[in-house]
PDB file as gemmi writes it, atoms N, CA and C in Angstrom:
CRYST1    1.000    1.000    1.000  90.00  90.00  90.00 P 1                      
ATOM      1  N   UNK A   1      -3.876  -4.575   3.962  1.00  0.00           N  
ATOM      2  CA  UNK A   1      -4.457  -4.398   5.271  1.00  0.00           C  
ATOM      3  C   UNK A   1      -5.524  -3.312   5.195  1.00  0.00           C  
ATOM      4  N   UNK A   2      -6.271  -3.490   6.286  1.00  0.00           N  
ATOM      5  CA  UNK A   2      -7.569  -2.292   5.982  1.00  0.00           C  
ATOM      6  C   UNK A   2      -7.132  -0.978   7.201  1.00  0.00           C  
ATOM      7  N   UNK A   3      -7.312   0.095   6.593  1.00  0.00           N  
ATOM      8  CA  UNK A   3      -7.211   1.115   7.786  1.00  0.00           C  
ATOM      9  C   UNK A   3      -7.970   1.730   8.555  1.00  0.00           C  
ATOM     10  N   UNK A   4      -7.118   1.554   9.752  1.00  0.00           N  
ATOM     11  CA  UNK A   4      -8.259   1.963  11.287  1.00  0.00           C  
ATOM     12  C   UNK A   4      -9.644   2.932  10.798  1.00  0.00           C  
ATOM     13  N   UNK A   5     -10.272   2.898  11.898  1.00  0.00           N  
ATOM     14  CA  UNK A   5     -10.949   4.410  12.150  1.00  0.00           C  
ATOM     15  C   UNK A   5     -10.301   5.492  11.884  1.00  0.00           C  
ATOM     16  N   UNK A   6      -9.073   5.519  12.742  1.00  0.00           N  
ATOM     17  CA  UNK A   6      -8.293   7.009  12.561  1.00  0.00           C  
ATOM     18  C   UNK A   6      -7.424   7.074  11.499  1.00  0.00           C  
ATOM     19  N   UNK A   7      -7.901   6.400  10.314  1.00  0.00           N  
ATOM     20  CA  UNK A   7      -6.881   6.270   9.211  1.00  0.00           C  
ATOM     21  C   UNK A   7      -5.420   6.152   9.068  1.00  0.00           C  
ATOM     22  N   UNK A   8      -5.284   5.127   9.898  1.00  0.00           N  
ATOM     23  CA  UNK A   8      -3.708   4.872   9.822  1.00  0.00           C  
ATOM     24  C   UNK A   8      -3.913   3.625   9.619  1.00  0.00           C  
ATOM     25  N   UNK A   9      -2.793   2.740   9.273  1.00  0.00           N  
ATOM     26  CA  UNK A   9      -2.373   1.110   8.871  1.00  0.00           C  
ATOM     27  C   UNK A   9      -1.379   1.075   9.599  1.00  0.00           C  
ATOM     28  N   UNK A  10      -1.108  -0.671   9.378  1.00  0.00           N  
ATOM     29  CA  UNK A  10       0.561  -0.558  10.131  1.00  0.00           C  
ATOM     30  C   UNK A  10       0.544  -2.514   9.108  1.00  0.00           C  
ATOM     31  N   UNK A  11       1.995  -2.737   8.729  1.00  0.00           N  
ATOM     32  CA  UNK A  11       2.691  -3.804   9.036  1.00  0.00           C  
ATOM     33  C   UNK A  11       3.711  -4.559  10.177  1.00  0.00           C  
ATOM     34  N   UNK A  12       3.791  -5.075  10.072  1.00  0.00           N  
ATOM     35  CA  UNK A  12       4.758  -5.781  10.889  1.00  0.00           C  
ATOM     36  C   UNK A  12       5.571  -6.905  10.525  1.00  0.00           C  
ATOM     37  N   UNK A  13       6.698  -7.159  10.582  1.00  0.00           N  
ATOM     38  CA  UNK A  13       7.360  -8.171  10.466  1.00  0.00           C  
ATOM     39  C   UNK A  13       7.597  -8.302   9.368  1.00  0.00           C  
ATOM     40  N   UNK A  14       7.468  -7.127   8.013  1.00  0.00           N  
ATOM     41  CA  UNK A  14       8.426  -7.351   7.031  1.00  0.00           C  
ATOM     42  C   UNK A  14       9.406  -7.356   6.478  1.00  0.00           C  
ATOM     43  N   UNK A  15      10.069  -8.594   5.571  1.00  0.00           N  
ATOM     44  CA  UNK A  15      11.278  -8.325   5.423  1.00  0.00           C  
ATOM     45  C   UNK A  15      11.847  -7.169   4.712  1.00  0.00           C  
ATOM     46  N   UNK A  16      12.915  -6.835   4.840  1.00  0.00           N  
ATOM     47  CA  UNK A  16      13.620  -5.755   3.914  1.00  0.00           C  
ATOM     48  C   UNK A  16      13.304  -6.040   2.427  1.00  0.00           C  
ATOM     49  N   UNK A  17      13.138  -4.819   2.530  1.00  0.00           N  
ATOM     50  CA  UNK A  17      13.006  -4.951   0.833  1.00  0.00           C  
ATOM     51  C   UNK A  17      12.378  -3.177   0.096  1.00  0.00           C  
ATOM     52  N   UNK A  18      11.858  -3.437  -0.887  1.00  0.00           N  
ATOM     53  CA  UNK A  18      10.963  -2.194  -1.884  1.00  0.00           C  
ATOM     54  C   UNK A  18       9.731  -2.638  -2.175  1.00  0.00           C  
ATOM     55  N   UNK A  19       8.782  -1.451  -1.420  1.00  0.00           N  
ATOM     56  CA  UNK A  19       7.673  -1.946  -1.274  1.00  0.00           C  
ATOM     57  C   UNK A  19       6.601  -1.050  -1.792  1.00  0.00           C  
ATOM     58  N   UNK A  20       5.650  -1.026  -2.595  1.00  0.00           N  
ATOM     59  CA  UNK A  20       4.510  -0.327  -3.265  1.00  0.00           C  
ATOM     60  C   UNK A  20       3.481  -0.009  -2.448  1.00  0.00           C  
ATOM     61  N   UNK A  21       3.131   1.305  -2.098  1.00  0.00           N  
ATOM     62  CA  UNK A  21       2.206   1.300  -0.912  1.00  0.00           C  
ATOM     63  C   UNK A  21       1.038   2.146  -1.889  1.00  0.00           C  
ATOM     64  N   UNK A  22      -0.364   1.713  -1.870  1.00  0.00           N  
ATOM     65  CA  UNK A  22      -1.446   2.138  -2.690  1.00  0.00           C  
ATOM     66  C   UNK A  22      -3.177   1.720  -2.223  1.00  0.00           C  
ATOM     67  N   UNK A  23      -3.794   2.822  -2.116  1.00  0.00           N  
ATOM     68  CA  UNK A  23      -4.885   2.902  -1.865  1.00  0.00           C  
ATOM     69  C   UNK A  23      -5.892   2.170  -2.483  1.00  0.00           C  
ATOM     70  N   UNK A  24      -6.794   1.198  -2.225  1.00  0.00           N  
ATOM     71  CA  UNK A  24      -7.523   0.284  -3.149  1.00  0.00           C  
ATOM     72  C   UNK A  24      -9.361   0.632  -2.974  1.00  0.00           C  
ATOM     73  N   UNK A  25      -9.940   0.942  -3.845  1.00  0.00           N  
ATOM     74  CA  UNK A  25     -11.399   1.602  -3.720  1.00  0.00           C  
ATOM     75  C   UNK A  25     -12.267   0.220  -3.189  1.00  0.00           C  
ATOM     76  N   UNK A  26     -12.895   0.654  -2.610  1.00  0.00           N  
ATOM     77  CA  UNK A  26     -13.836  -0.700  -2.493  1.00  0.00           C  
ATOM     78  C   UNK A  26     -14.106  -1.504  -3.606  1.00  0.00           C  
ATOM     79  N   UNK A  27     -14.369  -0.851  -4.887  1.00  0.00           N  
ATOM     80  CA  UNK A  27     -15.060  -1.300  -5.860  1.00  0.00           C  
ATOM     81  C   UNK A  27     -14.046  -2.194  -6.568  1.00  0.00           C  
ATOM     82  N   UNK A  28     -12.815  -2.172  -5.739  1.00  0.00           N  
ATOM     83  CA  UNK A  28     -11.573  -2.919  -6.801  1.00  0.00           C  
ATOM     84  C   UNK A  28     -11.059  -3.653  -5.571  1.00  0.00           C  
ATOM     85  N   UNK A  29     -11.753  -4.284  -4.805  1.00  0.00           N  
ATOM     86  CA  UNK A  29     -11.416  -5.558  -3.518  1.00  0.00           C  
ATOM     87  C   UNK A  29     -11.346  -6.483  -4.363  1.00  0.00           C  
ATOM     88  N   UNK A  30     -12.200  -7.070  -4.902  1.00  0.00           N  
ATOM     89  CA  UNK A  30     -12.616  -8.324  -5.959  1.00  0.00           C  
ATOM     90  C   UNK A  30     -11.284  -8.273  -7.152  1.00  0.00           C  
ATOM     91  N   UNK A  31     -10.969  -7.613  -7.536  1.00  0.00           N  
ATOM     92  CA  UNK A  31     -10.150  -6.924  -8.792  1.00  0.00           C  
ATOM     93  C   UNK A  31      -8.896  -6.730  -8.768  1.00  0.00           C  
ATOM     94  N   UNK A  32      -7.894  -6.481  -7.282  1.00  0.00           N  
ATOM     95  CA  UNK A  32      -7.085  -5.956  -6.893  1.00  0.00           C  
ATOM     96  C   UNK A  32      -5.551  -6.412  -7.412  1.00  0.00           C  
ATOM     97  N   UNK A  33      -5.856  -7.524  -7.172  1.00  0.00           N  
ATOM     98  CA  UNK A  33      -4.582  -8.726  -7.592  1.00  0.00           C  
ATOM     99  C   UNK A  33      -4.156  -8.812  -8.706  1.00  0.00           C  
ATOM    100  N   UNK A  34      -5.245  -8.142  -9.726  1.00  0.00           N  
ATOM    101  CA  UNK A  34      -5.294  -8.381 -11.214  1.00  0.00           C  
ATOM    102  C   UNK A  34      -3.664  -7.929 -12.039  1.00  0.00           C  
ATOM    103  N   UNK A  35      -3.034  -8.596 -13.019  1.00  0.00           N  
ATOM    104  CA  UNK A  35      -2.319  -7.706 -13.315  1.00  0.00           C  
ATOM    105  C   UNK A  35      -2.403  -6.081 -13.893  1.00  0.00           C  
ATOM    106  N   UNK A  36      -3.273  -6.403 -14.572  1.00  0.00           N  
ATOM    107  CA  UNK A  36      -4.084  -4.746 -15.056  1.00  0.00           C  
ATOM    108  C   UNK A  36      -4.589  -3.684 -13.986  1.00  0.00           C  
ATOM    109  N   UNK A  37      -5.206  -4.070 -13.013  1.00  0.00           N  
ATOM    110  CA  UNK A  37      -5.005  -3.585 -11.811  1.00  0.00           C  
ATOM    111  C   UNK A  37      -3.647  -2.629 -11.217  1.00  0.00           C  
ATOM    112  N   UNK A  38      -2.905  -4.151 -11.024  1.00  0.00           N  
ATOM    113  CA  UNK A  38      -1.368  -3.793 -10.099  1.00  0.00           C  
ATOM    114  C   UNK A  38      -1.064  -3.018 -11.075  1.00  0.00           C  
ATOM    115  N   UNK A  39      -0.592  -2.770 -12.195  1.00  0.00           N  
ATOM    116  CA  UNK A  39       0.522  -2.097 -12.999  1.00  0.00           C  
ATOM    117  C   UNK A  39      -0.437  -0.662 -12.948  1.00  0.00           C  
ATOM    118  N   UNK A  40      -1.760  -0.090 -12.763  1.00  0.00           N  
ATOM    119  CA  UNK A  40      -2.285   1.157 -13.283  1.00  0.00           C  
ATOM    120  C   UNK A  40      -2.002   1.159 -11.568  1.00  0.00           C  
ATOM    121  N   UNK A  41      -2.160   0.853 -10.560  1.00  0.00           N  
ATOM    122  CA  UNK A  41      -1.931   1.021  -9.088  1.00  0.00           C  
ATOM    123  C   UNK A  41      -0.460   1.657  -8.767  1.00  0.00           C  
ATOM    124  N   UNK A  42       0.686   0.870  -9.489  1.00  0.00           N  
ATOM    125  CA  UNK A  42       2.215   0.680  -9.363  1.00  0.00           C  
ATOM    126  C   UNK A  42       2.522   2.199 -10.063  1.00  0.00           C  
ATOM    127  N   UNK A  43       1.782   2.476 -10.996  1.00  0.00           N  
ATOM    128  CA  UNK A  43       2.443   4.133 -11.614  1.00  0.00           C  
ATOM    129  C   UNK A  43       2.171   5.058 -10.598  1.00  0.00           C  
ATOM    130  N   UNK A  44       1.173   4.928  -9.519  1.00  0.00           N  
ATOM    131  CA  UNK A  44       0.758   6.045  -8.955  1.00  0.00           C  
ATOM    132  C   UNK A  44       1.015   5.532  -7.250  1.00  0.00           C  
ATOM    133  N   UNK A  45       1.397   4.533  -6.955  1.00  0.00           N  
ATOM    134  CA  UNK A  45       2.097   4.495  -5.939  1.00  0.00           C  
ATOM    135  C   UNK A  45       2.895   4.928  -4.947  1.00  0.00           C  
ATOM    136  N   UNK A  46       3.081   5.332  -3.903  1.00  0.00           N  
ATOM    137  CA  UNK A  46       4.430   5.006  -3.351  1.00  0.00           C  
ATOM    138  C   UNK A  46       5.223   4.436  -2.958  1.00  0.00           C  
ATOM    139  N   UNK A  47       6.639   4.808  -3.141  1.00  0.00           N  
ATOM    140  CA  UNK A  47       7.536   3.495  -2.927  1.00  0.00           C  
ATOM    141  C   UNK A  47       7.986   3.490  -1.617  1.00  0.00           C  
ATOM    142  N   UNK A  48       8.024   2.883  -1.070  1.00  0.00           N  
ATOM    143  CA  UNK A  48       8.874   2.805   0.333  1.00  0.00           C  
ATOM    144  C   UNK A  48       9.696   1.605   0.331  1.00  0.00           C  
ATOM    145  N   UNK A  49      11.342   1.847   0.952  1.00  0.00           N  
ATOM    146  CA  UNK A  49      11.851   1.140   0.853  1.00  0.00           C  
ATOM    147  C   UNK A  49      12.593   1.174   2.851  1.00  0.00           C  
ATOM    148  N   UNK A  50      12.217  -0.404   3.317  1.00  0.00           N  
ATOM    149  CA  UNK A  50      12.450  -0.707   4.525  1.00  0.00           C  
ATOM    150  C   UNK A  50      13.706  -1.513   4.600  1.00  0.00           C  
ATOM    151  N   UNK A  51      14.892  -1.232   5.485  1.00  0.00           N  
ATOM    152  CA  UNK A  51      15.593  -2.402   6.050  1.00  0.00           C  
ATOM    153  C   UNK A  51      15.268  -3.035   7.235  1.00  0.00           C  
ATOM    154  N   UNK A  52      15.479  -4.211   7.443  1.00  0.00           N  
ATOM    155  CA  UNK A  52      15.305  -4.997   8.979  1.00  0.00           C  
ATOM    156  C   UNK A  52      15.167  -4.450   9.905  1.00  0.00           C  
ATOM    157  N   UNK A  53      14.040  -4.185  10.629  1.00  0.00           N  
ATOM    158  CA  UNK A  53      13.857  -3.604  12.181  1.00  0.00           C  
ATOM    159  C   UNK A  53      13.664  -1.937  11.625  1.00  0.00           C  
ATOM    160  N   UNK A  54      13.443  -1.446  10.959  1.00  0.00           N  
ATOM    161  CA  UNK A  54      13.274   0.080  10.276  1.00  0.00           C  
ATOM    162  C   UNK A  54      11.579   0.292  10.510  1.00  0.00           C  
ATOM    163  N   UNK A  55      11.303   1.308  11.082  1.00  0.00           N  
ATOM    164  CA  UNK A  55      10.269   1.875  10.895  1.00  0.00           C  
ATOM    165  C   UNK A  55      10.132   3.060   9.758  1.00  0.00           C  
ATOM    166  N   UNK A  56       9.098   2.515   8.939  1.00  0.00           N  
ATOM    167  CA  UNK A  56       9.075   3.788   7.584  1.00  0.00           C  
ATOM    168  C   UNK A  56       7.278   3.762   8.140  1.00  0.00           C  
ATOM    169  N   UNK A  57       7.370   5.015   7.068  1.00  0.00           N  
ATOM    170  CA  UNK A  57       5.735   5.963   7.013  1.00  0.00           C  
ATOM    171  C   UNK A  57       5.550   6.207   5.848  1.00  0.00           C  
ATOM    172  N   UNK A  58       4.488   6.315   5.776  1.00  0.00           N  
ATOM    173  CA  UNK A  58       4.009   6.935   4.386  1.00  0.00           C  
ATOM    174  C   UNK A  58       2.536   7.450   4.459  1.00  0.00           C  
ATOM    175  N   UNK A  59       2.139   8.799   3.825  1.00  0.00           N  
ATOM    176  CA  UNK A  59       0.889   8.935   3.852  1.00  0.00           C  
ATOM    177  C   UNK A  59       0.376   8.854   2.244  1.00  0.00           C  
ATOM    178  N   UNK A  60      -0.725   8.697   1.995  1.00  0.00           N  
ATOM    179  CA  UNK A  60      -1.858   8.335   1.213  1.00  0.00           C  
ATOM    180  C   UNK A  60      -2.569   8.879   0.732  1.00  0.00           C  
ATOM    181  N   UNK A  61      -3.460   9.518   0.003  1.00  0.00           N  
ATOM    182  CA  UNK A  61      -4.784   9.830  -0.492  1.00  0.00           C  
ATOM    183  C   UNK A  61      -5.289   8.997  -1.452  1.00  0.00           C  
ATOM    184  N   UNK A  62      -6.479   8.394  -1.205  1.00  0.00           N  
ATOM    185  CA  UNK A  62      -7.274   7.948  -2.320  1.00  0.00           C  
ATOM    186  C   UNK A  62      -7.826   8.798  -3.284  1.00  0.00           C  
ATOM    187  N   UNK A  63      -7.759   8.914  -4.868  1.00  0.00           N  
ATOM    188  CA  UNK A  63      -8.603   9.137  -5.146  1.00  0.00           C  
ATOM    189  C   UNK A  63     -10.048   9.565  -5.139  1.00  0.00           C  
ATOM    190  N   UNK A  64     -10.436  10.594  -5.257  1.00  0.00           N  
ATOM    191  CA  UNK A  64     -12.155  10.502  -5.165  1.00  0.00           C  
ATOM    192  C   UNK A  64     -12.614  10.482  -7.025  1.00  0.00           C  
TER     193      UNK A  64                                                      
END                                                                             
């Protein structure tokens, strides 16, 4: 998902589970999906893990 103006995101309606939350540069839109990509993304990640109807947070920094 892309984040607001005021730099926040949101999901909705996901199921429970463990989930990888990670900042993607513009320059890696095209690129993102890649496995070489995901796995250098997945070390520096955060994990968040949601059950059913759970609101979780997480904050972010991209890289500069």
């Amino acid at each position: 998902t892309q984040v607001s103006q005021t730099g926040t995101f949101r999901f909705t309606g996901l199921p429970a589970g463990e989930y990888y939350a990670a900042t993607v540069r513009e320059s890696e839109l095209a690129t993102w999906r890649r496995a070489d990509v995901l796995a250098r993304m997945a070390a520096t990640a955060a994990r968040v893990t949601a059950d059913w109807g759970q609101v979780a947070s997480v904050n972010l920094e991209q890289d500069r």
